[in-house]
N, C-alpha and C positions, 0 to 999 in steps of 0.2 A: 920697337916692339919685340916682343921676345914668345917666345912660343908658350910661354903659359898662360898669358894676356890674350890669348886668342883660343883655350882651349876651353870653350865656355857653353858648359849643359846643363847650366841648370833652369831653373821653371821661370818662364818671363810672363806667369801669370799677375804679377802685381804689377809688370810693365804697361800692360792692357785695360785700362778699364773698360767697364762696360758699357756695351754698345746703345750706342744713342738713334732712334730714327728719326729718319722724317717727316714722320707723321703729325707729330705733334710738336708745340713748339720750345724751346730747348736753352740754357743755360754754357756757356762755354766761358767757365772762369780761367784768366792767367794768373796765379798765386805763385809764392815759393812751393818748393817741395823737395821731399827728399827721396830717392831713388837709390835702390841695388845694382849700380852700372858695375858693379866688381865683383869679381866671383861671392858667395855667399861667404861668410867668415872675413872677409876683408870691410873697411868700412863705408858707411854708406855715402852719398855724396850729394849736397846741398845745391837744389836747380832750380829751374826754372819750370814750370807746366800749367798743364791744364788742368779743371774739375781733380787736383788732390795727386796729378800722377803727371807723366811724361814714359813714353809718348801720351797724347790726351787721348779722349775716349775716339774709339772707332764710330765716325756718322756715317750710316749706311742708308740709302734713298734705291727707289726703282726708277729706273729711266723715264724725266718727264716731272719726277714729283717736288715738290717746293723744300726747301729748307728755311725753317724759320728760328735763328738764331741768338739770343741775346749777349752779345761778347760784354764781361765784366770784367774791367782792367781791376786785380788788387797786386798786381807785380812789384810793384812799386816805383814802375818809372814807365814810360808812355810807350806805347803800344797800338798795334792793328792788328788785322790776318786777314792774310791773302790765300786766295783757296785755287792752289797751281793746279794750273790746266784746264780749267773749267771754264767754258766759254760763254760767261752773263754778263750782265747789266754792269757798264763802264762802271758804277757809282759802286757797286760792291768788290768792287777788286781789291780794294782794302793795302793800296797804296798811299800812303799821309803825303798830302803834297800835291798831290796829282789826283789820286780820287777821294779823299776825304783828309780831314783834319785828324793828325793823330789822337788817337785815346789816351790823356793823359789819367795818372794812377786815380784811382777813386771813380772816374767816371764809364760809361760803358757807351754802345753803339750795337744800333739792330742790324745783321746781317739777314735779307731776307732776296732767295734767288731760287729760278729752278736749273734742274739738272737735265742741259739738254741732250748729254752725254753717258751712254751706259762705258765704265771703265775703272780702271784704279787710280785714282788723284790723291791729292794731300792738302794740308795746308799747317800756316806756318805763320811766324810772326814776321812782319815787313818794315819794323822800325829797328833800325840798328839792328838788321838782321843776322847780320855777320858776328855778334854778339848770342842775340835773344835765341835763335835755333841753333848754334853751340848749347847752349844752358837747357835747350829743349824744349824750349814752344815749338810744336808740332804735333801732328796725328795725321791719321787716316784717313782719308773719305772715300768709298766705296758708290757707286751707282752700277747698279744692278741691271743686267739684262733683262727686258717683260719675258723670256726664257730662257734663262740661266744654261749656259752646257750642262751635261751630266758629267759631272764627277762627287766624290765620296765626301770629299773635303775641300773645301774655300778659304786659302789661310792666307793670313798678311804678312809679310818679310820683311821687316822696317832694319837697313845695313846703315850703321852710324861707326863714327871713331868721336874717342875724345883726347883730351890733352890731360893728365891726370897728374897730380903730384904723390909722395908718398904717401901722404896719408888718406888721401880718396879724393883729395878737391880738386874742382876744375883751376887747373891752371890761369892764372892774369893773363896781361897783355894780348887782349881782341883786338888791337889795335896796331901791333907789333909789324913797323915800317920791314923788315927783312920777311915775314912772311909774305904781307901785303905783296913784296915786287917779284918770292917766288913763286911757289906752287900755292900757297894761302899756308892758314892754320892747319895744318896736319896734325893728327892726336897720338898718340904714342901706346891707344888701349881700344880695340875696336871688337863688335860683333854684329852677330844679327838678330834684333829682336824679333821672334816666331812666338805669333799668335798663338795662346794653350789651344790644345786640341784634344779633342778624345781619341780612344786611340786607333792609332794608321795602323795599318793590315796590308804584310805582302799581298800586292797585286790590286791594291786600292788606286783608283786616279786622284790625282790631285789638283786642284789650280792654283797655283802660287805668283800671291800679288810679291814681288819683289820692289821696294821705293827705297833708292838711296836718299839718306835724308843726312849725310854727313856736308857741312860746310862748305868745306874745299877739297876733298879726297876723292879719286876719281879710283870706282871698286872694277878691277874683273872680276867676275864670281863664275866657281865651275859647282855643277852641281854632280853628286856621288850618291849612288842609291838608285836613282831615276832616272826613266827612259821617256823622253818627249821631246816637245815642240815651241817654241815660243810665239805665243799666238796674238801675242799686241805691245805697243811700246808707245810711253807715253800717255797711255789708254784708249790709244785707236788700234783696229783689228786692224793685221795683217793683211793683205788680200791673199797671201800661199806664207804657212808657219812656215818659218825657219829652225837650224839646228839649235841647238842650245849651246854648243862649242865656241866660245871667242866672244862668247857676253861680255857685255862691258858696262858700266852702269856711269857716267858722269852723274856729278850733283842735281837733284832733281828729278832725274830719268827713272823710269820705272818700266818692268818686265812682267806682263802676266806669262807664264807656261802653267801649262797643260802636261801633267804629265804621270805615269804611274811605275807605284814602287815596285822595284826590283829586288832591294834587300830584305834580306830578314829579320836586320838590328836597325838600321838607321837610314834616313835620307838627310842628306846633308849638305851644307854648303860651304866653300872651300874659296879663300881668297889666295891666289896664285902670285907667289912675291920672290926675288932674287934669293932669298935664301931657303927657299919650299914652300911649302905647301901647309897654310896655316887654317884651321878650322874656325870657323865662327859663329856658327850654332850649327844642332839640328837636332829629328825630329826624329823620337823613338816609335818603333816599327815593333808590332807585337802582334801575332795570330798571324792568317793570312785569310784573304777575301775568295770565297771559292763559289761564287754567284757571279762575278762579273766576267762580261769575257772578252777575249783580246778585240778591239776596236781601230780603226781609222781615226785619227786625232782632226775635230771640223773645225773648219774656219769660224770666226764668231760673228756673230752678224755684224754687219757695218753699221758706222754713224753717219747720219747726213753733213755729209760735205758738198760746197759746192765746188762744181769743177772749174778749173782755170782757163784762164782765155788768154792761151799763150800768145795768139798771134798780134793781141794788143798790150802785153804786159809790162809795166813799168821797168824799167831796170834801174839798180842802185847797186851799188856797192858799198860797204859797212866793213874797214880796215881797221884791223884789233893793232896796236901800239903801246910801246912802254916797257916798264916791267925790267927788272936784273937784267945784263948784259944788254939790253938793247941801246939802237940810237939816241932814239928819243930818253930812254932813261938817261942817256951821257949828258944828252943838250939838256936837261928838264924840262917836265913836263907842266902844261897850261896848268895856271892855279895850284901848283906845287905839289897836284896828285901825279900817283904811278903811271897808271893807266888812261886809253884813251880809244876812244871809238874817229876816226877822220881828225885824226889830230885835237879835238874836242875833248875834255876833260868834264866828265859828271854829266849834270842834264842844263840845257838852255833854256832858254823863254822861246824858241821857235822849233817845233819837233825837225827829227832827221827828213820825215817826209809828211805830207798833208795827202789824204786819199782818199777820192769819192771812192763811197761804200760801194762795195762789188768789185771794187780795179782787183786786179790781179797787179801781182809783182813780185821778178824775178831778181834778188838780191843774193851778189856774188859775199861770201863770207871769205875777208883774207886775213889771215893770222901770220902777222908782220912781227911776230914774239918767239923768245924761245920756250912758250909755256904753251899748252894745251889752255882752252876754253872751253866751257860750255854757255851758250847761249840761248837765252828763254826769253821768248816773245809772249806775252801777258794777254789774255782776250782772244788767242785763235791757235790755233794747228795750222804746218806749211810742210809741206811736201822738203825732202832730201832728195836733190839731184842727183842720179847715179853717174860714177863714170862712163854710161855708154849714154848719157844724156837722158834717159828715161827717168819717169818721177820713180822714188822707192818711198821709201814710209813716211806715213803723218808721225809727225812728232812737235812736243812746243819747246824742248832743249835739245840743242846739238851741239855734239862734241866736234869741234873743233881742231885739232894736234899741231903743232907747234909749223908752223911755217908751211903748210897747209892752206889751200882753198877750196871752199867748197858753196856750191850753187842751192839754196831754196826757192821754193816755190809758194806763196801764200796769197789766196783770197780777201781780201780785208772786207769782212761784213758785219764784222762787229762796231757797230757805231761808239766813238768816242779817244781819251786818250791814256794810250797803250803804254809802258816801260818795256824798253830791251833792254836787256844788261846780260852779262857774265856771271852764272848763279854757280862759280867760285865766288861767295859772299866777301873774301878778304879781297876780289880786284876790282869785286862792285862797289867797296865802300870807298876805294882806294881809286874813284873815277873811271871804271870800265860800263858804263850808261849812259842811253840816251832813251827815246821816247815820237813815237809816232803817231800821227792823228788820221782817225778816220770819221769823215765828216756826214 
C-alpha cells in the first residue's frame, strides 16, 4: 500500500444505502454490483452486494424487535447470511451445512428472528465466505438501545482492505495456498467506509460504531480529532469504558466509542503501519456546537447475560496448529488442509463438545502458530480471561497473537449447533473449524 491508497475523503454516500427497519418486513437481494472502492476519478470495481450496493443497506431494529427478512440469492452462485453476533434461533444462523441448506442462485430463504441484543453487529455471507465478503456481501445491523445515549450523531465505520489490480478489479486467487498458510488474503488498497452525515460541529458527541469487516487484516485504528471512551466491543457494554489508545480491531471485532470533537476541520481515523501513519477516511467538522456542555462519558446499559458457574465449569482446551513455518505444516496436515483446531482439520460428524444448556465452560485458547487468530463462537458471547484471572469483556471474536494463550469463559444457552472457527476467512477455509453442540 502506498500513501495515496489510503488518503481517501471522498463521500461514501452511495456506499450506504438506505436504511431498512424492522418493522416491517424486508427484501435482502445478493446481486452483482458495482462500487467506488477507488478514489473517485479512478475506476469503478465489479462486486458483489446487497439491494444494488455494498456494503448492503443498514437494518436497524430496537432491542427485542423482530426482523423479518427475505434473502434473495441472484449472485450467481450459492449463498447464505449469517447475522455475527446475534444471539437467535440455531436455525437462522445462516450456516449451509450445519443450520440450513445453502441458497443456491435463483432461489431464496426467509430469515425471521428477534434481536435480543441492543449493539453494533453485522452480517455477511457464510458460503465460501473467504471469497463472497472479499467481493462484499456484507452490511450493518444496528439494534438500538429502548434509550439510546445522548449524543449529536450515530455513525457506522465499516474498515475493509481490498486486493486490487490496476485497473480497479478485485484481484483472483481467493483461494491462494501461500496466503491460506500466512496471514490470509491481505489487500494492497484499504479504508473506512463512514456513514454520510450531516454535518459535525466542534464540540458535538459522537457514537461511532466501528466493524472491521476485512477478510483476513487485523486493523489498529487511532482516532484524531476526538476525545473519548470506548464503551462496548463486540456489542456488549463495557462495565468501566476504556481509553481509546491501542485499539485494535481483528476480523469481525467491532468498537462502539462515545466520544466528542475536538477539531475544527476533521475527526478522523488513522491506521498506524511500519512506515507511518496512513489515513483512511474521515469526517468533515464544520461550525461548532455551543449548547452542549462538557459531560461524564455513561456506561451503556447492559445486556442480559447469564453469569457463569465457575465452580462447576467445564474445562477444554482448543489448540490452533498448522500454517507456514510450523510443525504440523512440515509433517502435513489431516485431509491436506493448512490449518487445525486439536489436530483436526475442518468440521467432524461429532462436535469438539456436547453441552447441556446452562454448563458453563472454561476453554483455554492456545496458538501453537506463528500467526495471530481471531476466533468467533457463532450463538453466544464469552467472557476474556484477564491476566489476573478475573473475567474482562464479553466478546464473540478474540484475538488471539501468535504463540499466545489465552482463557474464555462462556454460558452455553443457546440451544443448538454452533461453528468456531478462525474469522481470518483464508484459515477457516483452509481448515481452522470446528463446531459445538448444545443440547
Amino acid at each position: 500500500m502506498n500513501r495515496r491508497d489510503f488518503l481517501i475523503t471522498t463521500s461514501a454516500a452511495t456506499l450506504f444505502p438506505r436504511i431498512a427497519l424492522a418493522s416491517a418486513p424486508m427484501e435482502l437481494v445478493a446481486q452483482p454490483v458495482t462500487a467506488q472502492i477507488l478514489p473517485e476519478g479512478e475506476p469503478a470495481t465489479p462486486m458483489l452486494g446487497f439491494n444494488g450496493g455494498t456494503p448492503g443497506p443498514v437494518l436497524r431494529a430496537r432491542q427485542g424487535d423482530a426482523f423479518d427478512i427475505r434473502f434473495l440469492n441472484q449472485s450467481g452462485e450459492g449463498s447464505a447470511v449469517h447475522w455475527h453476533g446475534l444471539r437467535i434461533d440455531n436455525a437462522m444462523d445462516g450456516v449451509p451445512g450445519m443450520t440450513q441448506e445453502v441458497v443456491e442462485a435463483g432461489d431464496g430463504f426467509e430469515y425471521r428472528f428477534r434481536a435480543p441484543d441492543a449493539g453494533t453487529f453485522w452480517y455477511h455471507s457464510h458460503n465460501r465466505s473467504w471469497e463472497q465478503v472479499a467481493k462484499g456481501l456484507y452490511g450493518p445491523l444496528i439494534v438500538e438501545e429502548p434509550t439510546p445515549p445522548d449524543v449529536d450523531h450515530d455513525l457506522i465505520i465499516m474498515i475493509d482492505d481490498w486486493r486490487m489490480t490496476e485497473d480497479g478489479t478485485l484481484a483472483d486467487g481467493f483461494e491462494n495456498m501461500h496466503d491460506q498458510a500466512h496471514q490470509g488474503r491481505l489487500g494492497n488498497f484499504a479504508r473506512a467506509l463512514v456513514e454520510p452525515v450531516t454535518q459535525v460541529r466542534h464540540g458535538d458527541r459522537l457514537r461511532l460504531r466501528l466493524i472491521n469487516v476485512a477478510t483476513d487484516r487485523i486493523f489498529p485504528v487511532e482516532l484524531e480529532g476526538v476525545e473519548g471512551k470506548v464503551v462496548a466491543l463486540d456489542g456488549m457494554p463495557l462495565v468501566t469504558p476504556q481509553e481509546m489508545s491501542g485499539l485494535i480491531l481483528a476480523p469481525a471485532q467491532r468498537a462502539d466509542i462515545i466520544a466528542d470533537v475536538t477539531s475544527a476541520t476533521s475527526a478522523s481515523f488513522v491506521f498506524p503501519t511500519r512506515d507511518g501513519p496512513y489515513l483512511l477516511g474521515e469526517i468533515p467538522v464544520e461550525g461548532a456546537n455551543t449548547t452542549r456542555q462538557p459531560s461524564e462519558i455513561s456506561v451503556l446499559t447492559p445486556n442480559e447475560i447469564a453469569s457463569p458457574d465457575m465452580d462447576n465449569a467445564v474445562s477444554l482446551t482448543l489448540t490452533m496448529e498448522g500454517g507456514a513455518m510450523s510443525r504440523r505444516m512440515m509433517q502435513g496436515m489431516m485431509g491436506g488442509d493448512i490449518w487445525a483446531f486439536n489436530g483436526q482439520s475442518g468440521l467432524t460428524d461429532t462436535p469438539l463438545h456436547s453441552f447441556e444448556r446452562g454448563k458453563t465452560a472454561r476453554i483455554r485458547l492456545v496458538n501453537d502458530t506463528r500467526f495471530p487468530h481471531g476466533i468467533h463462537l457463532h450463538g453466544h458471547h464469552f467472557f476474556e480471561v484477564g491476566a489476573d484471572g478475573n473475567l474482562g469483556a464479553l466478546r464473540d471474536t478474540t484475538l488471539v497473537d501468535a504463540d499466545e494463550t489465552r482463557d474464555i469463559v462462556c454460558v452455553f444457552g443457546n440451544p443448538g449447533r454452533w461453528l468456531l472457527h478462525c474469522h481470518m476467512l483464508g484459515h477457516q477455509a483452509a481448515g481452522m473449524k470446528t463446531w459445538v453442540e448444545v443440547a
